[in-house]
C-alpha positions as a Markdown table, in Angstrom:
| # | Residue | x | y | z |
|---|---|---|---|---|
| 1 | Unk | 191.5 | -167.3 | 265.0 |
| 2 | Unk | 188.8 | -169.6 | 263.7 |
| 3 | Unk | 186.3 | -170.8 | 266.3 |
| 4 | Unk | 184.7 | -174.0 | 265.4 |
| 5 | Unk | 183.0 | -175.3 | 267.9 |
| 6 | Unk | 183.0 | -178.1 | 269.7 |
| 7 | Unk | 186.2 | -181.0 | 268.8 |
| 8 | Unk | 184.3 | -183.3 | 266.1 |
| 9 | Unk | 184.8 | -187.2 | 266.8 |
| 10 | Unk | 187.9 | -187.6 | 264.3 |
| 11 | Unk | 189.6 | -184.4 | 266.4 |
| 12 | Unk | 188.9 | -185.8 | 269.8 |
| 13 | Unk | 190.1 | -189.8 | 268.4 |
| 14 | Unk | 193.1 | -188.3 | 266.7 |
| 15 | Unk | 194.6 | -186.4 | 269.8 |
| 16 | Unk | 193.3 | -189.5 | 272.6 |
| 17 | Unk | 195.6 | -191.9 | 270.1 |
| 18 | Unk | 198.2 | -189.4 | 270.4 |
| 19 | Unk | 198.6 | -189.3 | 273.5 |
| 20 | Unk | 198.5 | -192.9 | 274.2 |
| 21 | Unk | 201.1 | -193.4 | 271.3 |
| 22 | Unk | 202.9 | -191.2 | 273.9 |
| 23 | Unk | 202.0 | -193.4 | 276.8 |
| 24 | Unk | 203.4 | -196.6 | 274.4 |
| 25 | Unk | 207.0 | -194.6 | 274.1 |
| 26 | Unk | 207.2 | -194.5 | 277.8 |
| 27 | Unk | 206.5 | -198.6 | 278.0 |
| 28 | Unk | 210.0 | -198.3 | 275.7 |
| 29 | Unk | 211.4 | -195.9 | 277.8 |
| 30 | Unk | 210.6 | -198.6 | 281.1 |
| 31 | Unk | 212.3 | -201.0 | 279.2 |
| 32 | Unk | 215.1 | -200.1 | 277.7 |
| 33 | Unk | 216.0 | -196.5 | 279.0 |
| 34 | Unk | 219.8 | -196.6 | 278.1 |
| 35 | Unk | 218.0 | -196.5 | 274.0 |
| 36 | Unk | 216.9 | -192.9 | 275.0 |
| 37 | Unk | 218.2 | -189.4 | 275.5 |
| 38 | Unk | 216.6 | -187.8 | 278.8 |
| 39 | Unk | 213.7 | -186.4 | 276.6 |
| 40 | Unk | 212.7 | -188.3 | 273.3 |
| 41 | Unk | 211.7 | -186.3 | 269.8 |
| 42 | Unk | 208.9 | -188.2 | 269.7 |
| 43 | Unk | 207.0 | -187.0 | 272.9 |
| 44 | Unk | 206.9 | -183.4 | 270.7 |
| 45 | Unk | 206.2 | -185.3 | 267.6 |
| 46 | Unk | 203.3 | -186.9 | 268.9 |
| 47 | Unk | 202.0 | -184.0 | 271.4 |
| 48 | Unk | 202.7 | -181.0 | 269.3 |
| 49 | Unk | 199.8 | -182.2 | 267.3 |
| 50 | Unk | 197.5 | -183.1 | 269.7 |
| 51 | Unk | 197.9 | -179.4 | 271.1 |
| 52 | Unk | 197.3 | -178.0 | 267.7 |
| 53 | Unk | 194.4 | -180.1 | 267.0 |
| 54 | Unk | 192.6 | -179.1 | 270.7 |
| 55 | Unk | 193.6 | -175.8 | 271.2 |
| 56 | Unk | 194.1 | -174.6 | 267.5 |
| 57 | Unk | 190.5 | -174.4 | 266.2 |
| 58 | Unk | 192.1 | -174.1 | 262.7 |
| 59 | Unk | 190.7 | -176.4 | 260.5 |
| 60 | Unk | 194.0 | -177.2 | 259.0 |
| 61 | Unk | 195.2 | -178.5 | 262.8 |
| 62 | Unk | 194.4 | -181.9 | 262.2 |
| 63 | Unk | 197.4 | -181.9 | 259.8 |
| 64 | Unk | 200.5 | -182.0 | 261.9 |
| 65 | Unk | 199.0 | -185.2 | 262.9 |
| 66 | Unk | 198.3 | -186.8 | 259.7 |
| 67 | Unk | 202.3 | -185.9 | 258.5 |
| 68 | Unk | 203.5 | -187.2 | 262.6 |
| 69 | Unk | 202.0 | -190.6 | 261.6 |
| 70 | Unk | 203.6 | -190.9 | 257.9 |
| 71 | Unk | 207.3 | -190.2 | 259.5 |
| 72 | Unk | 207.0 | -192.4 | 262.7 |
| 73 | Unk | 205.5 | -195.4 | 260.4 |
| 74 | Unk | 207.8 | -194.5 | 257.5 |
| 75 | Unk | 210.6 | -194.4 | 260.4 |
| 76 | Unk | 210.0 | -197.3 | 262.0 |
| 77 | Unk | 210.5 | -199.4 | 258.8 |
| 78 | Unk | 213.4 | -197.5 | 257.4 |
| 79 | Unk | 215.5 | -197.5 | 260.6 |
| 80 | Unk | 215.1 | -201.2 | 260.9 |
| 81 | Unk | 212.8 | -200.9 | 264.2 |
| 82 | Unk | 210.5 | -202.7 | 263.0 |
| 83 | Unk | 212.0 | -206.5 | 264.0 |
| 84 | Unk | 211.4 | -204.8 | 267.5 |
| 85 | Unk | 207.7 | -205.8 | 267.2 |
| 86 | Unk | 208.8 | -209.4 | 267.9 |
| 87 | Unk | 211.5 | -209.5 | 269.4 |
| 88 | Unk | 210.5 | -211.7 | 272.2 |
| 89 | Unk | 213.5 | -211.2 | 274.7 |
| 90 | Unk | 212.3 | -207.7 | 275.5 |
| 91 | Unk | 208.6 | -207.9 | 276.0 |
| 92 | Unk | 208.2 | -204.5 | 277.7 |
| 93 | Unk | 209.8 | -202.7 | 274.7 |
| 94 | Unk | 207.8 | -204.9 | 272.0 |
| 95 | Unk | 204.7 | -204.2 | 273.9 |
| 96 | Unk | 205.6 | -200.4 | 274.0 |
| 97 | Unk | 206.0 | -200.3 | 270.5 |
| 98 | Unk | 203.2 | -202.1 | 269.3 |
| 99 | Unk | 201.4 | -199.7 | 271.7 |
| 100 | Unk | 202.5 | -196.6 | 269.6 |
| 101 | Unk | 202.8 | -197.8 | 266.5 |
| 102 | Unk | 198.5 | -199.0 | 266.5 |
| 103 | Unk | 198.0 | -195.8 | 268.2 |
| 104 | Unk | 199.4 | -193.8 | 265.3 |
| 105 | Unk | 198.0 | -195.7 | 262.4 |
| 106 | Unk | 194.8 | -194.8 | 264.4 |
| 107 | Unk | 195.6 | -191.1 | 264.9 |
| 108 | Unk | 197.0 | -190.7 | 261.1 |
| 109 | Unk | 193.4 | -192.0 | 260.0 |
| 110 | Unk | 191.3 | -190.2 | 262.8 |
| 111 | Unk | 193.4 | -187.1 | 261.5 |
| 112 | Unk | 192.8 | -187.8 | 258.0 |
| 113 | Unk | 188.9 | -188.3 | 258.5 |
| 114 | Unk | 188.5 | -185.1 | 260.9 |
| 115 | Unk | 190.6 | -182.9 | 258.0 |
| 116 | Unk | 187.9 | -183.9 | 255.5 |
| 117 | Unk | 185.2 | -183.1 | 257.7 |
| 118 | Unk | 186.7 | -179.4 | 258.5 |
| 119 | Unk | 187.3 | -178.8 | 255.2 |
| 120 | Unk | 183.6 | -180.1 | 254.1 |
| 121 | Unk | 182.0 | -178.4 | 257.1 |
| 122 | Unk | 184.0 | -174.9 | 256.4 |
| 123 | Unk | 182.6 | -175.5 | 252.4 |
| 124 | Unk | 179.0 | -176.4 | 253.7 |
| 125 | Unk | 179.1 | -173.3 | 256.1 |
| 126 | Unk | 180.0 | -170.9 | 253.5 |
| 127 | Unk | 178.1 | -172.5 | 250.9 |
| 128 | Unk | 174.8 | -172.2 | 253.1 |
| 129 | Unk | 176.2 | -168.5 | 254.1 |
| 130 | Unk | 176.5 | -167.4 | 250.6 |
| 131 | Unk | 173.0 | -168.8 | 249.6 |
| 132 | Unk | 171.7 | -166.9 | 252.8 |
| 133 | Unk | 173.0 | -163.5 | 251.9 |
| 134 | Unk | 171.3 | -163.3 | 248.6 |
């Protein structure tokens, strides 16, 4: 295993909007809890990756997070979720999913941003390591 340190700012902002994407399901949950099965998908698709990205020092772990944020925003358009973003008569489950939905646009970019910055830190570090060793 890798040890990199420290959790750069992207990491640490990637798995906090993670888990309070997870925070916006269980608003949902509150308000509408005959919608969902006794435990949702989504909690792993959501906190699978924020494990990986704090306790995988991989620079890759960031990932999971990036492709978690394409399918939930990809799924929330293509299963017609979407109109629950104003749909007034509910306003816990609107609220909820407004909660998760910002939350994972900013994870997916956090994500994106902190697996440029491994990947440019890992090049840097074996760059400087190469130049050091001849």
């Amino acid at each position: 295993m890798l040890s990199r340190g420290p959790l750069s700012f992207g990491e640490k902002l990637a798995v906090a909007a993670l888990v309070v994407a997870a925070i916006g399901v269980v608003f949902q949950i509150a308000a509408r809890p005959q919608n969902y099965p006794t435990v949702p998908p989504v909690f792993f698709i959501l906190l699978i990756p924020a494990g990986l990205i704090t306790f995988g020092r991989w620079r890759w772990a960031p990932i999971p997070a990036v492709l978690a944020g394409v399918f939930l925003t990809f799924g929330l358009f293509a299963s017609g979720a979407s109109g629950r973003l104003f749909d007034l008569s509910n306003p816990g489950d609107s609220l909820g999913l407004w909660i998760q939905m910002l939350a994972v646009v900013v994870a997916t970019v956090a994500a994106i941003v902190a697996t440029v910055q491994n990947y440019r830190r890992q090049t840097s570090v074996t760059a400087g390591t190469a130049v050091q060793s001849e």
